[in-house]
Short mmCIF file of the C-alpha atoms (twelve columns), coordinates in Angstrom:
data_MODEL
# 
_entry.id   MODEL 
# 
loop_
_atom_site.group_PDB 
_atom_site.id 
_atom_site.type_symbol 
_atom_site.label_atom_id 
_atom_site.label_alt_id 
_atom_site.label_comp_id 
_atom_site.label_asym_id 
_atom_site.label_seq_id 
_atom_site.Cartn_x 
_atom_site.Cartn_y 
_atom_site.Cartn_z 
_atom_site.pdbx_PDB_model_num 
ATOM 1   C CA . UNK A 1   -20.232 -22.366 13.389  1 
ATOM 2   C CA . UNK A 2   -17.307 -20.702 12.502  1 
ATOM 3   C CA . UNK A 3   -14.417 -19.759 15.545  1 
ATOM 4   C CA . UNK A 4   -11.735 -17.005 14.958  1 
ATOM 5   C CA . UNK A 5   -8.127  -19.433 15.669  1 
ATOM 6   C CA . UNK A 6   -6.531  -18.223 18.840  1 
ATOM 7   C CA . UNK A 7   -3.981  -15.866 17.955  1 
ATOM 8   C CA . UNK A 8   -0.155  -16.719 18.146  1 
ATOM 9   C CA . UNK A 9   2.226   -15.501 20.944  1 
ATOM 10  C CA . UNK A 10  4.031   -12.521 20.711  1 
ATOM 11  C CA . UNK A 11  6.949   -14.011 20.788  1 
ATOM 12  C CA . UNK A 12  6.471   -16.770 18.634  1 
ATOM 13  C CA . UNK A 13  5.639   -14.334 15.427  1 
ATOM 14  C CA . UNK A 14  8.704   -11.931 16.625  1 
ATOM 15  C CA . UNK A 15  11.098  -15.785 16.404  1 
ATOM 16  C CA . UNK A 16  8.810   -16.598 12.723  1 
ATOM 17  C CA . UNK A 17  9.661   -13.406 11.491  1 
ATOM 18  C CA . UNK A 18  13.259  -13.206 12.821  1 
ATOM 19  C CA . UNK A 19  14.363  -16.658 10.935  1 
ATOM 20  C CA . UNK A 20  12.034  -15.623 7.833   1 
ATOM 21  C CA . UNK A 21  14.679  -12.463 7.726   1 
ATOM 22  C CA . UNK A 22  18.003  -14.230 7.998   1 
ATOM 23  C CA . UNK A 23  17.224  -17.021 6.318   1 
ATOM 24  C CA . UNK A 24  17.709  -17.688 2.809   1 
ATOM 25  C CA . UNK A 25  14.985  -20.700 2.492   1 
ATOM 26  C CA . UNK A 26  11.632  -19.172 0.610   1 
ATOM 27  C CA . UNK A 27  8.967   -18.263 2.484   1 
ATOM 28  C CA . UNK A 28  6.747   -21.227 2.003   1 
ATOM 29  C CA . UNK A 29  9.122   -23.488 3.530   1 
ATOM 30  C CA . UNK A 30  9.602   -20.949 6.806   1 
ATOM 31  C CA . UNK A 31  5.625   -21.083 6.735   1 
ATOM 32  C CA . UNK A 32  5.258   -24.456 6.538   1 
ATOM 33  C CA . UNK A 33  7.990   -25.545 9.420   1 
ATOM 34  C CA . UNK A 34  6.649   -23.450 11.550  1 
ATOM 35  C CA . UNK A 35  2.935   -24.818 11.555  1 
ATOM 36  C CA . UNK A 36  1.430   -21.588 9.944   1 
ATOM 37  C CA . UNK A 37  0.493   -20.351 6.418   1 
ATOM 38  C CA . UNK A 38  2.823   -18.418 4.002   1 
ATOM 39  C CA . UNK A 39  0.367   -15.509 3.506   1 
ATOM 40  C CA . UNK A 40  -0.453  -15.581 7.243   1 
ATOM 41  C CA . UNK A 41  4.003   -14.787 7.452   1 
ATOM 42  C CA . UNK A 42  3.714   -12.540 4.811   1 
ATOM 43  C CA . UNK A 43  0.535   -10.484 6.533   1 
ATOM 44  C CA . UNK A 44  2.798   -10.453 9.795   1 
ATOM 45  C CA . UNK A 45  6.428   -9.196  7.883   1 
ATOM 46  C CA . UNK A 46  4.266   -5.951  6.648   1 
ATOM 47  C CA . UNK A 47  3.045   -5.409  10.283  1 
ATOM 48  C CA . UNK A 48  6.504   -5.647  11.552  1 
ATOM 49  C CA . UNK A 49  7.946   -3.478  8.752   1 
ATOM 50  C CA . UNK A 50  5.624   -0.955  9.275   1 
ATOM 51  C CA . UNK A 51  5.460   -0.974  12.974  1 
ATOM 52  C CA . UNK A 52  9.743   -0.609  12.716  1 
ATOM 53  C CA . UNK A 53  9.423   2.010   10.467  1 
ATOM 54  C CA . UNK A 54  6.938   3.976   13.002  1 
ATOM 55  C CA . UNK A 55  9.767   3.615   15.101  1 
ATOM 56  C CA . UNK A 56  12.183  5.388   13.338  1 
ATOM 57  C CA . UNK A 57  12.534  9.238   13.394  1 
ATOM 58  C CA . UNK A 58  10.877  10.377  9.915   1 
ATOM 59  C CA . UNK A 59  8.981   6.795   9.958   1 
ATOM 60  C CA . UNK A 60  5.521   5.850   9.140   1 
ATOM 61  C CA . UNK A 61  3.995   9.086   10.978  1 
ATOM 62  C CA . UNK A 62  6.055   11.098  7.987   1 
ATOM 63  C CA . UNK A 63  5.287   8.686   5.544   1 
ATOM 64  C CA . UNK A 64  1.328   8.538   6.349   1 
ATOM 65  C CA . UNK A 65  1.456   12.150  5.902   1 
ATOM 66  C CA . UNK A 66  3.303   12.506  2.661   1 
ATOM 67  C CA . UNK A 67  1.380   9.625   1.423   1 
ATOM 68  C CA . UNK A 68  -2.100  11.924  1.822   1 
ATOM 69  C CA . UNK A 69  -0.618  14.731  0.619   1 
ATOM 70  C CA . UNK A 70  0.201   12.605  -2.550  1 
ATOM 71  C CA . UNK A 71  -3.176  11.450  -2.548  1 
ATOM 72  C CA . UNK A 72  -4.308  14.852  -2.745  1 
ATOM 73  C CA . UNK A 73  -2.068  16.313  -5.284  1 
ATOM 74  C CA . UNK A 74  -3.296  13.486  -7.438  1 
ATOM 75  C CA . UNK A 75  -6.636  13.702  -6.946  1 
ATOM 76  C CA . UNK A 76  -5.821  17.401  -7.714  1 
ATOM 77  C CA . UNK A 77  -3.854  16.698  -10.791 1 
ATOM 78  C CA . UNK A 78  -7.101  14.346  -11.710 1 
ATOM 79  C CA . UNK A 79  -9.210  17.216  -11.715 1 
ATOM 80  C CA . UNK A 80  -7.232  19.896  -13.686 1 
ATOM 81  C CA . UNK A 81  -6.616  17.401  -15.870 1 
ATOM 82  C CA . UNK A 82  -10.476 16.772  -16.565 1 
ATOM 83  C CA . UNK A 83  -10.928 20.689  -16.783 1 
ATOM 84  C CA . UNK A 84  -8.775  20.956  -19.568 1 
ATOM 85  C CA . UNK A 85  -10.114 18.187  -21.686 1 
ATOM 86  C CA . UNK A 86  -13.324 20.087  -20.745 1 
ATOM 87  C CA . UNK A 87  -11.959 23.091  -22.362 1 
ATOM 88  C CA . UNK A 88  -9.993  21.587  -25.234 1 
ATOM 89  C CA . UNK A 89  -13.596 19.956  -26.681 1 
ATOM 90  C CA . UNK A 90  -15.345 23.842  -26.013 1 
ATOM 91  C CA . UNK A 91  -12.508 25.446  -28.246 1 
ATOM 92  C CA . UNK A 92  -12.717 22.684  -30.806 1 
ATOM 93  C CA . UNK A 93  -16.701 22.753  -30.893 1 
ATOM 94  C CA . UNK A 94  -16.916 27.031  -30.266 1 
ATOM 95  C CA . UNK A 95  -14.342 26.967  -33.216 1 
ATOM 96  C CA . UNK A 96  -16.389 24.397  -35.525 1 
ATOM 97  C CA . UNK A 97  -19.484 27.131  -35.642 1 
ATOM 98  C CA . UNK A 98  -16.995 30.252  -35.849 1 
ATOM 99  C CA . UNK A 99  -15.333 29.162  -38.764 1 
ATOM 100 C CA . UNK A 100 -17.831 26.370  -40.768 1 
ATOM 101 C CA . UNK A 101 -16.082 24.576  -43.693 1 
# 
Protein backbone atom coordinates (compact mmCIF):
# COMPACT_ATOMS: atom_id res chain seq x y z
CA UNK A 1 0.00 0.00 0.00
CA UNK A 2 0.96 3.20 -0.97
CA UNK A 3 1.78 6.16 2.04
CA UNK A 4 1.75 9.95 1.17
CA UNK A 5 5.84 10.96 2.48
CA UNK A 6 5.57 13.17 5.50
CA UNK A 7 5.78 16.57 4.39
CA UNK A 8 8.97 18.78 4.95
CA UNK A 9 9.29 21.54 7.64
CA UNK A 10 8.44 24.87 7.03
CA UNK A 11 11.49 25.98 7.53
CA UNK A 12 13.47 23.59 5.83
CA UNK A 13 11.68 24.43 2.22
CA UNK A 14 11.88 28.38 3.19
CA UNK A 15 16.29 27.47 3.75
CA UNK A 16 15.89 24.99 0.12
CA UNK A 17 14.40 27.71 -1.57
CA UNK A 18 16.51 30.55 -0.08
CA UNK A 19 20.02 28.86 -1.30
CA UNK A 20 18.19 27.66 -4.66
CA UNK A 21 17.77 31.73 -5.13
CA UNK A 22 21.26 32.96 -4.38
CA UNK A 23 22.98 30.36 -5.62
CA UNK A 24 24.35 30.01 -8.93
CA UNK A 25 24.67 25.95 -8.91
CA UNK A 26 21.59 24.43 -11.22
CA UNK A 27 18.82 23.25 -9.68
CA UNK A 28 19.48 19.58 -9.80
CA UNK A 29 22.47 19.86 -7.78
CA UNK A 30 20.47 22.18 -4.94
CA UNK A 31 17.86 19.19 -5.23
CA UNK A 32 20.04 16.61 -4.89
CA UNK A 33 22.22 18.05 -1.71
CA UNK A 34 19.47 18.66 -0.04
CA UNK A 35 17.90 15.02 -0.03
CA UNK A 36 14.83 16.02 -2.23
CA UNK A 37 13.87 15.94 -5.97
CA UNK A 38 14.48 18.79 -8.52
CA UNK A 39 10.81 18.96 -9.64
CA UNK A 40 9.70 18.57 -5.99
CA UNK A 41 12.15 22.37 -5.65
CA UNK A 42 10.78 23.51 -8.64
CA UNK A 43 6.87 22.73 -7.47
CA UNK A 44 7.87 24.62 -4.13
CA UNK A 45 9.77 27.98 -6.00
CA UNK A 46 6.18 28.54 -7.88
CA UNK A 47 4.38 28.28 -4.46
CA UNK A 48 6.71 30.72 -2.97
CA UNK A 49 6.61 33.06 -6.00
CA UNK A 50 3.14 33.13 -6.03
CA UNK A 51 2.45 33.26 -2.40
CA UNK A 52 5.16 36.60 -2.46
CA UNK A 53 3.44 38.00 -5.12
CA UNK A 54 -0.06 37.72 -3.10
CA UNK A 55 1.79 39.67 -0.80
CA UNK A 56 2.47 42.52 -2.69
CA UNK A 57 -0.04 45.41 -3.24
CA UNK A 58 -1.42 44.74 -6.95
CA UNK A 59 -0.18 40.92 -6.43
CA UNK A 60 -1.75 37.70 -7.29
CA UNK A 61 -5.39 38.93 -6.10
CA UNK A 62 -4.93 41.59 -9.25
CA UNK A 63 -3.35 39.22 -11.31
CA UNK A 64 -6.09 36.30 -10.73
CA UNK A 65 -8.49 38.83 -11.75
CA UNK A 66 -6.96 40.18 -14.89
CA UNK A 67 -6.03 36.73 -15.75
CA UNK A 68 -10.12 35.80 -15.94
CA UNK A 69 -10.90 38.71 -17.50
CA UNK A 70 -8.33 37.63 -20.22
CA UNK A 71 -9.82 34.39 -20.23
CA UNK A 72 -12.98 35.88 -21.05
CA UNK A 73 -12.08 38.33 -23.66
CA UNK A 74 -10.57 35.35 -25.39
CA UNK A 75 -13.09 33.11 -25.14
CA UNK A 76 -15.03 36.17 -26.45
CA UNK A 77 -12.70 36.91 -29.25
CA UNK A 78 -13.10 32.87 -29.96
CA UNK A 79 -16.58 33.30 -30.56
CA UNK A 80 -16.82 36.44 -32.83
CA UNK A 81 -14.28 35.02 -34.53
CA UNK A 82 -16.36 31.74 -35.34
CA UNK A 83 -19.42 34.08 -36.23
CA UNK A 84 -17.69 35.63 -38.89
CA UNK A 85 -16.30 32.61 -40.60
CA UNK A 86 -20.00 31.65 -40.17
CA UNK A 87 -20.94 34.58 -42.18
CA UNK A 88 -18.07 34.77 -44.64
CA UNK A 89 -19.14 30.94 -46.01
CA UNK A 90 -23.21 32.37 -46.09
CA UNK A 91 -22.05 35.37 -48.39
CA UNK A 92 -19.82 33.15 -50.47
CA UNK A 93 -22.59 30.30 -50.80
CA UNK A 94 -25.87 33.11 -50.90
CA UNK A 95 -23.59 34.73 -53.64
CA UNK A 96 -22.80 31.33 -55.61
CA UNK A 97 -26.84 30.94 -56.36
CA UNK A 98 -27.33 34.87 -56.93
CA UNK A 99 -24.95 35.12 -59.52
CA UNK A 100 -24.35 31.26 -61.19
CA UNK A 101 -21.41 31.10 -63.67
Amino acid sequence: MFTMPKPYPKEFRRDVIAVARRSDAPLRQIAQDFGISETCLQRWMKVADREESADRPGGAAADTGEAAELREARKRIRVLEQEAEVMRRAVGYLSQHVNPK
